[in-house]
Backbone as ProteinMPNN parsed JSONL, in Angstrom:
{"seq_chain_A": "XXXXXXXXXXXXXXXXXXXXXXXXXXXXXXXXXXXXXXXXXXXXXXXXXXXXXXXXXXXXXXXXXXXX", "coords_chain_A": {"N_chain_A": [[115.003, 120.635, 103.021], [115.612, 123.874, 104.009], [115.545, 125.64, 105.983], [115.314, 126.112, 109.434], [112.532, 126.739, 110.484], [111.368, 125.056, 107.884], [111.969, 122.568, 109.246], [110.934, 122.687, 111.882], [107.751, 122.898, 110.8], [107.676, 120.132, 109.881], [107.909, 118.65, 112.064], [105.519, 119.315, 113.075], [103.66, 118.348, 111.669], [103.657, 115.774, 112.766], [102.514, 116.675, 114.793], [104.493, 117.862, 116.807], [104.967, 120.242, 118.436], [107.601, 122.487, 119.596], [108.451, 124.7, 122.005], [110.456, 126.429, 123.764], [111.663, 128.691, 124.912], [114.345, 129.299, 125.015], [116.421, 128.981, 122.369], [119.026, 127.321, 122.07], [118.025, 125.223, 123.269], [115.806, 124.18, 122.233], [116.303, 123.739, 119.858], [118.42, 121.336, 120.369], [115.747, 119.72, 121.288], [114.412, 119.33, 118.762], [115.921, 118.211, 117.392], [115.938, 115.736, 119.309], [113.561, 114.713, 118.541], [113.485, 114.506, 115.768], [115.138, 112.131, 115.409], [113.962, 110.199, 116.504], [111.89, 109.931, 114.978], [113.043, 109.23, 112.071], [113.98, 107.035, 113.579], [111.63, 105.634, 113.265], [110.999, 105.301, 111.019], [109.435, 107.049, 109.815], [110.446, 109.501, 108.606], [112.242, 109.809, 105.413], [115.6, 109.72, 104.563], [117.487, 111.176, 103.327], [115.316, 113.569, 103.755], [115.715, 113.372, 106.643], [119.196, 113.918, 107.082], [119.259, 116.39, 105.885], [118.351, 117.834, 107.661], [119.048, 117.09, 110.44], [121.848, 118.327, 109.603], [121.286, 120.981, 109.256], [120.145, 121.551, 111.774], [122.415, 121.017, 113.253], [124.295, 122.904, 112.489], [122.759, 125.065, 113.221], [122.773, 125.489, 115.699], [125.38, 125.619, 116.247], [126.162, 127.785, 115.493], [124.443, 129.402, 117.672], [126.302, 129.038, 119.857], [128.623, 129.714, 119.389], [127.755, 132.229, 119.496], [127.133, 132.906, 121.975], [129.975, 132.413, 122.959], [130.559, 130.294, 123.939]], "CA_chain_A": [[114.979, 121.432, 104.22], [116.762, 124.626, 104.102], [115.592, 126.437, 107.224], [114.991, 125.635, 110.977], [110.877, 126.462, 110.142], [110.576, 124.008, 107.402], [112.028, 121.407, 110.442], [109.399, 123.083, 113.014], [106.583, 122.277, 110.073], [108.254, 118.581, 109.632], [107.76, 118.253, 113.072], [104.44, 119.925, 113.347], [102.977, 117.303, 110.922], [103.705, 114.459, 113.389], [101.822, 117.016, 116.634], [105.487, 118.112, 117.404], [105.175, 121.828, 118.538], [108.425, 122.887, 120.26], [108.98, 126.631, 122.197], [110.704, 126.706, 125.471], [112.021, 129.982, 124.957], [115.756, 129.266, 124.469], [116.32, 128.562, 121.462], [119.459, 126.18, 121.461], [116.932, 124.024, 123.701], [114.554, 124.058, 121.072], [117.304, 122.879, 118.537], [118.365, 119.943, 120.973], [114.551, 118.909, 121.494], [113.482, 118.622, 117.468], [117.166, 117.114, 117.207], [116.154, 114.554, 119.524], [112.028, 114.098, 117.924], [113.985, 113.86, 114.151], [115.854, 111.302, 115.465], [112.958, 109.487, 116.846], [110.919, 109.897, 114.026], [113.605, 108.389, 111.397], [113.91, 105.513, 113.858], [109.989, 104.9, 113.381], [110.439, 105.396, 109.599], [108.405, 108.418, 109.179], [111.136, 110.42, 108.281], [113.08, 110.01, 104.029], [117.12, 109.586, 104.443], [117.74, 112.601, 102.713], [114.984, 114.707, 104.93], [117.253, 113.352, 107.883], [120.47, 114.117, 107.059], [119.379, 117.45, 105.851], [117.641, 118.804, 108.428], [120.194, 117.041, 111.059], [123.14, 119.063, 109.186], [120.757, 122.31, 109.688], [119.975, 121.777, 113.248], [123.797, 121.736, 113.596], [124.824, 124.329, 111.798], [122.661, 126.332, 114.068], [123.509, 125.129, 117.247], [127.152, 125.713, 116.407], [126.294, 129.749, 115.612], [124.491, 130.031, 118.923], [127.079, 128.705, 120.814], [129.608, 130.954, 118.88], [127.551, 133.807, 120.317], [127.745, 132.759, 123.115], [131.141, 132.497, 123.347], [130.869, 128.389, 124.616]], "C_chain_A": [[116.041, 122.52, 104.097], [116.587, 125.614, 105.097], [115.2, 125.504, 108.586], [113.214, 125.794, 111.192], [110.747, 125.568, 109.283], [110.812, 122.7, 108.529], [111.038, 121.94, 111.575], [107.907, 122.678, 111.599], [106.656, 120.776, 109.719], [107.538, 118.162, 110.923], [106.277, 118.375, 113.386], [103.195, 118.834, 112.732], [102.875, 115.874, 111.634], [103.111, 114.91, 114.82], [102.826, 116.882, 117.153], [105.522, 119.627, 117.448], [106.33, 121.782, 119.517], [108.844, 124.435, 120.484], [109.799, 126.143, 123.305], [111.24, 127.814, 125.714], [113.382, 129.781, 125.016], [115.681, 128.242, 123.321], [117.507, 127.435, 121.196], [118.821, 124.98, 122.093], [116.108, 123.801, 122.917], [115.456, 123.145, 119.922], [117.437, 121.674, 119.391], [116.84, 119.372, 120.98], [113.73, 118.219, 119.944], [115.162, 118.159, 117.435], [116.599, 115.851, 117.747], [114.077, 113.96, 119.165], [112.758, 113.867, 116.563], [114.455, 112.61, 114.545], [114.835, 110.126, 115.777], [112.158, 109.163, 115.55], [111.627, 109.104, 112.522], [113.445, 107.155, 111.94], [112.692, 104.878, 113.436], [109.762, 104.807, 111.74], [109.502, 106.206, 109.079], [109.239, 109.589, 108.652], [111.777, 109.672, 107.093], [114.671, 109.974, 104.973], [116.965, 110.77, 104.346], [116.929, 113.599, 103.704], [115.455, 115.045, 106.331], [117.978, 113.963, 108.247], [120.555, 115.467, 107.031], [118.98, 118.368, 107.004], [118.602, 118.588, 110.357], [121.457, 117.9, 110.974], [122.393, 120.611, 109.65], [120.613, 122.509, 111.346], [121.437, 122.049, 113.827], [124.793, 122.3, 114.077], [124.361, 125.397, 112.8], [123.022, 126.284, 115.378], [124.794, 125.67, 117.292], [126.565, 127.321, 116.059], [125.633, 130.276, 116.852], [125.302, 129.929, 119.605], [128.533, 129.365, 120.28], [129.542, 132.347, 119.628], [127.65, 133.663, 121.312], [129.115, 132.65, 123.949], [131.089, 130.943, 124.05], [131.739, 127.765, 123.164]], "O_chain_A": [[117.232, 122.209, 104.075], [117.441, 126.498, 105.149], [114.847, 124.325, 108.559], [112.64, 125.043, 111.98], [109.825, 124.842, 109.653], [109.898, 121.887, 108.665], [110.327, 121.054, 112.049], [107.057, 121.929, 112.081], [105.645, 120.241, 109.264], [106.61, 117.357, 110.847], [105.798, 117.432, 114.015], [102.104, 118.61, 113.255], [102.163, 114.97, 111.197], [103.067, 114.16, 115.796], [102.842, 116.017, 118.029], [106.081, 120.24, 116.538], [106.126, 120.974, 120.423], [109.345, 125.203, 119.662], [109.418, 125.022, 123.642], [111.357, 128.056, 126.915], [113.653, 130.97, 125.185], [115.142, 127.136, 123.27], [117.279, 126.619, 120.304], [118.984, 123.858, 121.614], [115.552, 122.734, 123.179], [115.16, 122.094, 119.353], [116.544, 120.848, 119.207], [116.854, 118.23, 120.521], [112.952, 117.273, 119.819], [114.955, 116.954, 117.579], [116.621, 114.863, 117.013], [113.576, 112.926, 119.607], [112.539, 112.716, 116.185], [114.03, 111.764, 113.758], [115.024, 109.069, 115.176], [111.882, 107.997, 115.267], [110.851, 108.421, 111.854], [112.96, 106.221, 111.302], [112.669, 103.661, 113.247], [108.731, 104.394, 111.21], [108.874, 106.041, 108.033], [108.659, 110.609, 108.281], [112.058, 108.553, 107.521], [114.605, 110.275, 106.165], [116.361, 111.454, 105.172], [117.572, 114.376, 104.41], [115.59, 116.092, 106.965], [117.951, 114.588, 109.307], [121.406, 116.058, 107.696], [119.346, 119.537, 107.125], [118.754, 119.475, 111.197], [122.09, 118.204, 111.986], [123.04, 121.334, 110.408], [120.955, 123.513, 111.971], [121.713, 122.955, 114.613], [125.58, 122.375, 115.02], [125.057, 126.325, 113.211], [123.591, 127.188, 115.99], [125.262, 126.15, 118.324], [126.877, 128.009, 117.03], [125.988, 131.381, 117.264], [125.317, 130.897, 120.365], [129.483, 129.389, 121.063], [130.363, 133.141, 120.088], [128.448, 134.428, 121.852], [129.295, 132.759, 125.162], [131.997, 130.761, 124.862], [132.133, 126.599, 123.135]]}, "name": "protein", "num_of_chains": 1, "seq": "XXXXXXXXXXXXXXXXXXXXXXXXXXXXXXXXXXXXXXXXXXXXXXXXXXXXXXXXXXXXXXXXXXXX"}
């Protein structure tokens, strides 16, 4: 996983579409379907961790711009 679309196509494969039009809501909502989806064992370790560390990563640069 090295972008925030291959985790929207991760997700997409399990009939997880996520918009709501803010986007660090969008990061919290496949944050909390990855998390779900490891628990159920449909998600690799490694596709986890990585795509957990990406979701993040970006969270922490919107909320930079934002000034929070």
């Amino acid at each position: 996983m090295k972008t925030v679309y291959d985790i929207q196509q991760l997700l997409k494969r399990y009939g997880t579409f996520i918009y709501t039009g803010d986007r660090l809501g969008d990061l919290e909502l496949m944050e909390m379907e990855l998390d779900e989806l490891y628990q159920l064992k449909f998600v690799q370790m490694k596709d986890y961790q990585q795509a957990k560390m990406l979701l993040k990563k970006e969270k922490r640069l919107i909320m930079d711009k934002r000034g929070e």
